[in-house]
C-alpha positions as a printed Julia matrix, in Angstrom:
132×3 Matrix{Float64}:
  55.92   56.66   75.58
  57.53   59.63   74.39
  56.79   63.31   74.82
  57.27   64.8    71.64
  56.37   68.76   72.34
  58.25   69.63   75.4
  61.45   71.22   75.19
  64.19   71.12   77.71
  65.97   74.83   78.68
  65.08   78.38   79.75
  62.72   80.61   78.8
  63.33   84.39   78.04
  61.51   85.4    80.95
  63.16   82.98   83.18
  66.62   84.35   81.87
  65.82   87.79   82.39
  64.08   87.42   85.89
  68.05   85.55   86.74
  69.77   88.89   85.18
  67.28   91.63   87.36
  68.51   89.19   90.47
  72.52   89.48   89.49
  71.71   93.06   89.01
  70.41   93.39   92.22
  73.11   91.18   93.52
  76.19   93.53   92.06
  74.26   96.81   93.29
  74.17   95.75   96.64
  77.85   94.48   97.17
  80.27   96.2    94.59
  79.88   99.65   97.26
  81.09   98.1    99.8
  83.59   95.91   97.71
  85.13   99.27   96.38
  85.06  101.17   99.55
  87.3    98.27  100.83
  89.49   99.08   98.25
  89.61  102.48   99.07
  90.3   101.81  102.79
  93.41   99.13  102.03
  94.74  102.18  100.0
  95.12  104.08  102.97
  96.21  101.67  105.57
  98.66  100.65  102.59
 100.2   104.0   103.03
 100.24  104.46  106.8
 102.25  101.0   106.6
 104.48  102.43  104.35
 105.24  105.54  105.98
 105.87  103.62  109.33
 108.36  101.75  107.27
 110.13  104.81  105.79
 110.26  106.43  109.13
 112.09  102.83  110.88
 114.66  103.73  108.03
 114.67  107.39  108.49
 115.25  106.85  112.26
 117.97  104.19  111.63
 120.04  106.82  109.14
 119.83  109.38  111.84
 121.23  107.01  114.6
 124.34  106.26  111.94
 125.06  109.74  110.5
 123.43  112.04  113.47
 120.62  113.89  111.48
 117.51  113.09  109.62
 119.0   112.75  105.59
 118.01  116.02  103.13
 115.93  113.21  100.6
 114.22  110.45  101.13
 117.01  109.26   98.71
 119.17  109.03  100.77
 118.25  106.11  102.42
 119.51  104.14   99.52
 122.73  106.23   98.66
 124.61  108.91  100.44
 128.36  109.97  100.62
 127.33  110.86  104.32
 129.97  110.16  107.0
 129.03  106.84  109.31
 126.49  106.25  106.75
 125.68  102.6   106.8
 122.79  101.74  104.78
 120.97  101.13  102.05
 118.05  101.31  104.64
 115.5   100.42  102.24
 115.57   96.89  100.71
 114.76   98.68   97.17
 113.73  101.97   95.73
 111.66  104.34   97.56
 107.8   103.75   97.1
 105.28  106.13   95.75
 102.43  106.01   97.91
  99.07  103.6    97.07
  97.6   106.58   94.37
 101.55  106.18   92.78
 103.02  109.66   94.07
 105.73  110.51   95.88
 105.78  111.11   99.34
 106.24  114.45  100.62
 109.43  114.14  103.18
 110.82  117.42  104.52
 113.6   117.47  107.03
 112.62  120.45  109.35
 115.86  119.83  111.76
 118.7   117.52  112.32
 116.27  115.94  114.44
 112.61  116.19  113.03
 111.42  115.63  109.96
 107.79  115.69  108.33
 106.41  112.72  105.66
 102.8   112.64  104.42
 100.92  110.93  101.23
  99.08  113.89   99.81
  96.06  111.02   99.08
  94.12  109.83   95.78
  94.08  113.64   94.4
  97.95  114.11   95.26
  97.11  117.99   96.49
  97.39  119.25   99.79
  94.15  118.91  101.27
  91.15  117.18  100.54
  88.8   115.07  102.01
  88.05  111.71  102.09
  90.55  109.35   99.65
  91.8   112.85   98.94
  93.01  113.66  102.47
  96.33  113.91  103.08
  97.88  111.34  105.49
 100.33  112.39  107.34
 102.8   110.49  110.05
 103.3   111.32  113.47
């Protein structure tokens, strides 16, 4: 025997009842999805900057000072220079700016990301991170 009046498939109310429950789904996850985001950005640049400053401390045990630019590390008509000491270009930070890098003496130097708003100051993603 045959059933002639039933149809197989899904009913309006069954479709939206699925939707409210995705809904409910994405509002409860993307948050914490995009704060993870947020949080890579800045470990991202505190990886970076301990990079920068391997190289910055390798130029200054070949020439005898911290170098004027970060641009340095790839170029420089310095004597004893014996780089590049970066494999390529300088990065910009996570939020693509540059870093701030300011040679204070032949021996000290200062390097920060000024964060997602690239102005001194903020807080939260737009806090500066700086390197010690």
């Amino acid at each position: 025997m045959r059933n002639h009046g039933v149809r197989s498939g899904f009913t309006l109310i069954e479709l939206l009842i699925v939707m409210v429950i995705l809904g409910l789904l994405a509002s409860l996850v993307a948050p914490t999805m995009f704060s993870k985001v947020d949080s890579s950005k800045r470990n991202t640049a505190e990886t970076q900057m301990q990079m920068l400053a391997t190289s910055l401390d390798a130029y200054r045990l070949d020439v005898g000072r911290y170098p004027e630019r970060l641009d340095e590390l790839l170029r420089s008509d310095a004597r004893n220079w014996d780089g590049p000491y970066l494999p390529r270009e300088v990065p910009l930070d996570p939020w693509d700016n540059p870093y701030v890098y300011q040679r204070i003496s032949n021996n000290q130097y200062s390097l920060k990301s000024l964060g997602a708003d690239g102005r001194e100051g903020g807080e939260g993603d737009d806090a500066d991170i700086v390197y010690r």
